[in-house]
Backbone as ProteinMPNN parsed JSONL, in Angstrom:
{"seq_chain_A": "XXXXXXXXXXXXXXXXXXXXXXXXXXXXXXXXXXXXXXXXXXXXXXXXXXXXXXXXXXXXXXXXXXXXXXXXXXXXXXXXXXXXXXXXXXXXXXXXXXXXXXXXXXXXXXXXXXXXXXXXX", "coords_chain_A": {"N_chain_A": [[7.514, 11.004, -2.181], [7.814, 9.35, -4.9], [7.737, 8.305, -8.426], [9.053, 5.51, -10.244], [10.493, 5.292, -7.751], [12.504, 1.964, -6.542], [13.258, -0.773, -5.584], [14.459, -3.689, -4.274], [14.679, -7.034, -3.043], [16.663, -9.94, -2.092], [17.173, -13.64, -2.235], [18.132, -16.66, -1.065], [15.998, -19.464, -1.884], [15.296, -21.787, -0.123], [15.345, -25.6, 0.693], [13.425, -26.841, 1.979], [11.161, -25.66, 1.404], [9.793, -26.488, -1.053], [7.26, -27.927, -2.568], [6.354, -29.337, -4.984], [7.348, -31.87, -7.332], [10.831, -32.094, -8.521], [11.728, -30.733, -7.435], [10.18, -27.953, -7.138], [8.733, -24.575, -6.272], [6.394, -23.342, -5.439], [4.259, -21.031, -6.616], [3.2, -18.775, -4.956], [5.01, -18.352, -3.255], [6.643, -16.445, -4.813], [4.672, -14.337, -4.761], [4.505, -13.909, -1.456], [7.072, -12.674, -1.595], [6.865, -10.199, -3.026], [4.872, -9.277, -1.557], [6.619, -8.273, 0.582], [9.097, -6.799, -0.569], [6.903, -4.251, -1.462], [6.059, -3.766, 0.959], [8.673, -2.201, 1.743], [8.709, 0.155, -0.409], [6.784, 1.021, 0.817], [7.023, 1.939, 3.257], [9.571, 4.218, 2.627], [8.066, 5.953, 0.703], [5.89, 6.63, 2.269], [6.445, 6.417, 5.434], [5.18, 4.344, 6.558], [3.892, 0.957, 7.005], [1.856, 0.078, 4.561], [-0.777, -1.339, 3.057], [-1.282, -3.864, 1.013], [-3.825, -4.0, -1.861], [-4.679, -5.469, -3.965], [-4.007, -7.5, -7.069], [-3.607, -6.822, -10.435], [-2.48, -7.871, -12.041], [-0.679, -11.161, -12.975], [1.353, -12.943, -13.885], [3.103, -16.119, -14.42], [6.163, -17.231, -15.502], [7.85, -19.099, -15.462], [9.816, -21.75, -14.239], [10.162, -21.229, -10.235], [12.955, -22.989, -7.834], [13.928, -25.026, -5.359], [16.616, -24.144, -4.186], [17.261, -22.193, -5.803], [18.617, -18.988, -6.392], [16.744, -16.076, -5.85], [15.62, -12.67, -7.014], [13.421, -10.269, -6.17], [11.982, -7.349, -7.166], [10.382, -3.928, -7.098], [8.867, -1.702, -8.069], [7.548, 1.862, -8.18], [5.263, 2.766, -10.483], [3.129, 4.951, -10.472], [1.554, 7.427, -8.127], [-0.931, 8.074, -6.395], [-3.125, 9.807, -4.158], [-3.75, 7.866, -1.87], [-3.381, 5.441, -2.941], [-0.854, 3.487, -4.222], [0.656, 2.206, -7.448], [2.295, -0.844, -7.972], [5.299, -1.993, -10.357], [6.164, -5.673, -10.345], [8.98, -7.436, -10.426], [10.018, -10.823, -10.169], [13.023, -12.935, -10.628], [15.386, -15.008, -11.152], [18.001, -15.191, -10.365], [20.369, -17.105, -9.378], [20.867, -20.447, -9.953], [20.345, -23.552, -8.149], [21.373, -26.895, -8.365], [22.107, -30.347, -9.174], [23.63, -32.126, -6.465], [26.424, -30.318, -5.006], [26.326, -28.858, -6.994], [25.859, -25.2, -8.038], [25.13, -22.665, -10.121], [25.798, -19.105, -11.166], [22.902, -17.557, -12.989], [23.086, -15.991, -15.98], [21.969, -14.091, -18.666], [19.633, -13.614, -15.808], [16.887, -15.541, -14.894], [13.133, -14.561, -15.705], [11.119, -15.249, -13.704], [8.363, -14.407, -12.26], [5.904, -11.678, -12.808], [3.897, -9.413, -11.993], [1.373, -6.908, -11.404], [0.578, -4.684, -8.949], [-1.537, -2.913, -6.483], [-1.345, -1.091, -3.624], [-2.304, 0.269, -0.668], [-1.916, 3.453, 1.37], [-2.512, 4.332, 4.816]], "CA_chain_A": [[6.664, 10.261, -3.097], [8.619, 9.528, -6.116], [7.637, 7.266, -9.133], [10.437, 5.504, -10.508], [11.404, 4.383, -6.806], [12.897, 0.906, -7.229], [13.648, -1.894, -4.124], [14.972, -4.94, -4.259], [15.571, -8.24, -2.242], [17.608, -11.037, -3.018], [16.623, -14.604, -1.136], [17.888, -18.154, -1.187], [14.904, -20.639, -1.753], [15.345, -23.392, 1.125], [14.359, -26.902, 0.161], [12.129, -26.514, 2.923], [9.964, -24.471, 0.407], [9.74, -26.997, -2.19], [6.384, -28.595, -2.527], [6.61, -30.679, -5.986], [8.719, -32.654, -8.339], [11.669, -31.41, -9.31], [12.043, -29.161, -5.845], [9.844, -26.843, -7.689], [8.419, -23.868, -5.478], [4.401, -23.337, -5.4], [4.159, -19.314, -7.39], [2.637, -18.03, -3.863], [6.585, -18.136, -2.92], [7.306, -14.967, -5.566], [3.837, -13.42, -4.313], [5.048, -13.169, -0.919], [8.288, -12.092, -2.082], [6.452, -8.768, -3.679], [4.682, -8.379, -0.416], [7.886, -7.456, 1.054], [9.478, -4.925, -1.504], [6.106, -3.314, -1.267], [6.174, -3.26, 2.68], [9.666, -1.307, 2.139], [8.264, 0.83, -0.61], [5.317, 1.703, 1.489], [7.85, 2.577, 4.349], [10.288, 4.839, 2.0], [7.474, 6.575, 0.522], [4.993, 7.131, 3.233], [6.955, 5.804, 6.402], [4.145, 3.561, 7.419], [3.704, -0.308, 6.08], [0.51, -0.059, 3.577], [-1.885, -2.538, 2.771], [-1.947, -4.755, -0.52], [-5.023, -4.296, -2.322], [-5.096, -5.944, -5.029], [-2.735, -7.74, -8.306], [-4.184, -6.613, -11.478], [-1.903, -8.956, -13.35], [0.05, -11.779, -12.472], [1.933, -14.122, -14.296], [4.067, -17.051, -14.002], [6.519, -17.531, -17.147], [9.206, -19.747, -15.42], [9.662, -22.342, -12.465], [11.756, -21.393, -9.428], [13.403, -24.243, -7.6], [14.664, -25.082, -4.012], [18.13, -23.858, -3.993], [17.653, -21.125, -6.265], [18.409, -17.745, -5.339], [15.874, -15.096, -6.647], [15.58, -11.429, -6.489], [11.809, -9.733, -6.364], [12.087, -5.931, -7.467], [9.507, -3.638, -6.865], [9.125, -0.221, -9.27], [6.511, 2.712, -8.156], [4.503, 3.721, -11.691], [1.915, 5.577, -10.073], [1.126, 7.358, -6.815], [-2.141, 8.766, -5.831], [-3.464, 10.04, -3.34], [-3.865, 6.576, -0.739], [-2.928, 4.444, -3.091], [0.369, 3.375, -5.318], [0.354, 1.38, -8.483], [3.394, -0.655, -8.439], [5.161, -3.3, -10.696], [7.003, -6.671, -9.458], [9.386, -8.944, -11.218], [10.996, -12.48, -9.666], [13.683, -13.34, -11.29], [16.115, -16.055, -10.78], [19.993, -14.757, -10.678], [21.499, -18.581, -9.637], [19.857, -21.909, -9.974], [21.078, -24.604, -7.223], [21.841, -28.073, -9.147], [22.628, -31.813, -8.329], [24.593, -32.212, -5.11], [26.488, -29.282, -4.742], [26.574, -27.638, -8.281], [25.396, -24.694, -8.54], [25.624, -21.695, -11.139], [25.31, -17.624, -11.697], [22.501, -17.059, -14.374], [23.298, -14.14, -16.854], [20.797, -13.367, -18.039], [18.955, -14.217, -15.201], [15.499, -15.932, -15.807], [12.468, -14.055, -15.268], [10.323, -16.329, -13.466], [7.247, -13.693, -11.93], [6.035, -10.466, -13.268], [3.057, -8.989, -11.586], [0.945, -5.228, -11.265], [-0.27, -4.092, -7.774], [-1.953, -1.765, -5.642], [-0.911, -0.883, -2.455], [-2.805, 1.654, 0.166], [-1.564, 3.757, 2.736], [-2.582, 5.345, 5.726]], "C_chain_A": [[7.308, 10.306, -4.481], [8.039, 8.059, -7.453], [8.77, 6.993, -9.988], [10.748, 4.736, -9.223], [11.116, 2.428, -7.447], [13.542, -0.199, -5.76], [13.7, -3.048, -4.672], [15.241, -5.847, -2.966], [15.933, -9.176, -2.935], [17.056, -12.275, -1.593], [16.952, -16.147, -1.483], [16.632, -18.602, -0.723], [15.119, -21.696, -0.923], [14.726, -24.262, 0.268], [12.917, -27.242, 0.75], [10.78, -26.317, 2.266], [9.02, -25.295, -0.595], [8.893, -27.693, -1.965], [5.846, -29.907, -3.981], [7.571, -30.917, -6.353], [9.656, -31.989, -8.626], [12.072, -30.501, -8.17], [11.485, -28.226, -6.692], [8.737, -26.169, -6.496], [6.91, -23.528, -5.802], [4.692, -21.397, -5.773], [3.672, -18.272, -6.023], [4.005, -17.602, -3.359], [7.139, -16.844, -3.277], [5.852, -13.735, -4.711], [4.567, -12.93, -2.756], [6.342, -12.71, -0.801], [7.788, -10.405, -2.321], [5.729, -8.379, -2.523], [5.714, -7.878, 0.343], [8.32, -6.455, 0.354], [8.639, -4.418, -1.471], [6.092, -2.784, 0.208], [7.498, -2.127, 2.611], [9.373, -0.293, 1.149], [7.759, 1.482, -0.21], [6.814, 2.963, 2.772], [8.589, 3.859, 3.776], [9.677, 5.612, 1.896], [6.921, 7.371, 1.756], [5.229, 6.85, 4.801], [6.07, 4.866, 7.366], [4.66, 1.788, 5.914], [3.025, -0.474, 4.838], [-0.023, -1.416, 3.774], [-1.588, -3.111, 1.256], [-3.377, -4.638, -0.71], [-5.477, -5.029, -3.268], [-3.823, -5.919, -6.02], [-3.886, -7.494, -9.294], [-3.422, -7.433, -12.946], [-0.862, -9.771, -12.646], [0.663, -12.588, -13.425], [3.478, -14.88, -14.265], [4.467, -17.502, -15.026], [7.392, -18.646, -16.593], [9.397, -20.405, -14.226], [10.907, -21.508, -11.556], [11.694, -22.435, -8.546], [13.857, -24.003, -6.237], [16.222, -25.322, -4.333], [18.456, -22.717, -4.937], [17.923, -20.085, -5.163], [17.824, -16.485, -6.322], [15.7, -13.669, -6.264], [14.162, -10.966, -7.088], [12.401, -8.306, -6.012], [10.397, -5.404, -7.761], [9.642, -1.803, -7.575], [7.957, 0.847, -9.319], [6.272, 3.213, -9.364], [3.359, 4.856, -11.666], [1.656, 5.994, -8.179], [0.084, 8.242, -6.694], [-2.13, 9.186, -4.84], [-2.644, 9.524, -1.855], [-3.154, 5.787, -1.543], [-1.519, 4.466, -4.191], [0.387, 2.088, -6.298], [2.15, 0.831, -8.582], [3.775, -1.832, -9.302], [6.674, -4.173, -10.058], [7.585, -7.197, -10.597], [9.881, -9.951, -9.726], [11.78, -12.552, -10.641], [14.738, -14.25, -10.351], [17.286, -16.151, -11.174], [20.786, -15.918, -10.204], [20.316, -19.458, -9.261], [20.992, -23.248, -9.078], [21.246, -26.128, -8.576], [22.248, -29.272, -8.291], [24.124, -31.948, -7.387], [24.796, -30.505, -5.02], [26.831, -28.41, -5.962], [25.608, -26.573, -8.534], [25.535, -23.339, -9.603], [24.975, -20.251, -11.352], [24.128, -17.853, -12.671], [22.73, -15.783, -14.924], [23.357, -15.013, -18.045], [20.451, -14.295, -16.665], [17.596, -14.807, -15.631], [14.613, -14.897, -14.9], [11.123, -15.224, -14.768], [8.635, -15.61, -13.249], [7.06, -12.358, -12.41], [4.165, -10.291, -12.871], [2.842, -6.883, -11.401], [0.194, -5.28, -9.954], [-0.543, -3.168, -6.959], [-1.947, -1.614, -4.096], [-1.502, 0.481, -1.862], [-2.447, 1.616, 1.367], [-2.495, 4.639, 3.794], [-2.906, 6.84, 5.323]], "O_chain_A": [[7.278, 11.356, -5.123], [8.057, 6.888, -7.076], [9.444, 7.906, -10.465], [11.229, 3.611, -9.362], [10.294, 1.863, -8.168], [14.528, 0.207, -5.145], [12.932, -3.37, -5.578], [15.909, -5.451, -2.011], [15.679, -9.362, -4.126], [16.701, -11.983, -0.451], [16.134, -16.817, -2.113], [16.145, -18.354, 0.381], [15.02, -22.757, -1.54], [13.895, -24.014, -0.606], [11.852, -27.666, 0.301], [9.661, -26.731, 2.572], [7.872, -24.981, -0.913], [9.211, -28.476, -1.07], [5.206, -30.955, -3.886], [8.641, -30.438, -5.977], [9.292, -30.941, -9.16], [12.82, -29.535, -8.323], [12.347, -27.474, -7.148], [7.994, -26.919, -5.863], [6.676, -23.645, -7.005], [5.363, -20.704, -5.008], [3.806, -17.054, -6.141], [4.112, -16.42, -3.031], [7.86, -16.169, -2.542], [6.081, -12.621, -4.239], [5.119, -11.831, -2.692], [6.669, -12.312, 0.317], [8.401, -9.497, -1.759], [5.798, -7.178, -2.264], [5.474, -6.76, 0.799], [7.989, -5.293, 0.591], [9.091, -3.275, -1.391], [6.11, -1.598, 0.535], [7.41, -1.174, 3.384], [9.807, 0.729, 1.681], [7.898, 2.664, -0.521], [7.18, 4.135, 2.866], [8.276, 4.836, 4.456], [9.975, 6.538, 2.651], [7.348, 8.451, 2.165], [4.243, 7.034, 5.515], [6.215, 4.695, 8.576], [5.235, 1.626, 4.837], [3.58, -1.175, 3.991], [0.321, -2.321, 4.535], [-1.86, -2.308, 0.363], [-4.149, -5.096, 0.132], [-6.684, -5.231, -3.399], [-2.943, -5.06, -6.07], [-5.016, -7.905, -9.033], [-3.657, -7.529, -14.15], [-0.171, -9.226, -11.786], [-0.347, -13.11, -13.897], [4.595, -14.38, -14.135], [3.696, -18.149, -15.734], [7.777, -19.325, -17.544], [9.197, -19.802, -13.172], [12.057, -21.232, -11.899], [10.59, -22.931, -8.326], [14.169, -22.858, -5.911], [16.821, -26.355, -4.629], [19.593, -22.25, -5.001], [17.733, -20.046, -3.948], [18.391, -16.064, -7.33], [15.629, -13.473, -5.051], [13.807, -11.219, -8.24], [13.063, -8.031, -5.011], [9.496, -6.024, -8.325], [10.555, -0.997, -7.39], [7.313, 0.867, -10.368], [6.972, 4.192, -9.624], [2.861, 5.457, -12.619], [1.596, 5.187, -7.251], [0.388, 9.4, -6.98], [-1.047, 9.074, -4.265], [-1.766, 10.003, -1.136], [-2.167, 5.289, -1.002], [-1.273, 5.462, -4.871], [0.113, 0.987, -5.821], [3.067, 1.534, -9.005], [2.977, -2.77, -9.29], [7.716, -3.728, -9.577], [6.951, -7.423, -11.628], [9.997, -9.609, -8.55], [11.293, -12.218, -11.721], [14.848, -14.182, -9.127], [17.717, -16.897, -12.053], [21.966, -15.88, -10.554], [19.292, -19.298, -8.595], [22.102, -23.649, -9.426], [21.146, -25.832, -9.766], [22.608, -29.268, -7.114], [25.309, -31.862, -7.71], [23.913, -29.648, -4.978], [27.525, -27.396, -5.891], [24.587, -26.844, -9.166], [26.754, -23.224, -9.725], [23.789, -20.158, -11.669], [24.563, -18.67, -13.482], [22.571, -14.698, -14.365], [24.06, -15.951, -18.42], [20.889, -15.431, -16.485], [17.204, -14.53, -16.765], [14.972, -14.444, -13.813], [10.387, -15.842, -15.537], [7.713, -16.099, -13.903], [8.112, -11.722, -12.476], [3.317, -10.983, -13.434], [3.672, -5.977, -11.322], [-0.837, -5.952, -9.917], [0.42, -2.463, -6.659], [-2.81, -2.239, -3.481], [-1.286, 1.578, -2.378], [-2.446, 0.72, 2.211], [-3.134, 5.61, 3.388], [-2.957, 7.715, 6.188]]}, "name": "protein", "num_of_chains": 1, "seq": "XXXXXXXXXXXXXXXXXXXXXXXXXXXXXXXXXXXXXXXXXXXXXXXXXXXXXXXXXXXXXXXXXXXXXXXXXXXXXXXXXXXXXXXXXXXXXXXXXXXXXXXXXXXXXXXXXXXXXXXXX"}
């Protein structure tokens, strides 16, 4: 049980994904993004899956796009008992582009930044 732990995935956006203008991705896209790094949190910590209970903050500063590729990081601040307090970013380390251009970001953009609670077993 360590606070401080820190997980990451990385994930091309398919076009597939893309539900408006612009190939822009619907924000539920980064949510279940953070249910995953928490599923491998949960595992690390407590070697079981957990539950999501609840986001106590969410917000959406920045679009992501079909053909990005985004990484959702996951950062234990708190562990109780049952439950763990943790926080999420999205961010968006390359942005796809017309035809086949696409490009590194650095910085990357921060597109999602959410707080949630996760209980285990």
């Amino acid at each position: 049980m360590t606070v401080g732990l820190r997980v990451t995935h990385r994930r091309y956006v398919p076009y597939a994904h893309a539900h408006y203008a612009g190939s822009l991705v619907d924000g539920a896209y980064a949510l279940g993004l953070f249910g995953d790094v928490a599923t491998e949190v949960c595992i690390r910590t407590d070697g079981d899956e957990g539950l999501f209970a609840s986001y106590s903050d969410v917000q959406f500063t920045a679009p992501i796009r079909a053909g990005d590729v985004v990484e959702a990081t996951a950062t234990v601040t708190r562990m109780g008992t049952r439950s763990r307090t943790i926080e999420f970013t999205c961010q968006v380390v390359c942005r796809g582009g017309e035809g086949s251009k696409a490009r590194v970001l650095d910085p990357p953009i921060v597109a999602v930044t959410a707080v949630g609670t996760v209980v285990v077993p």
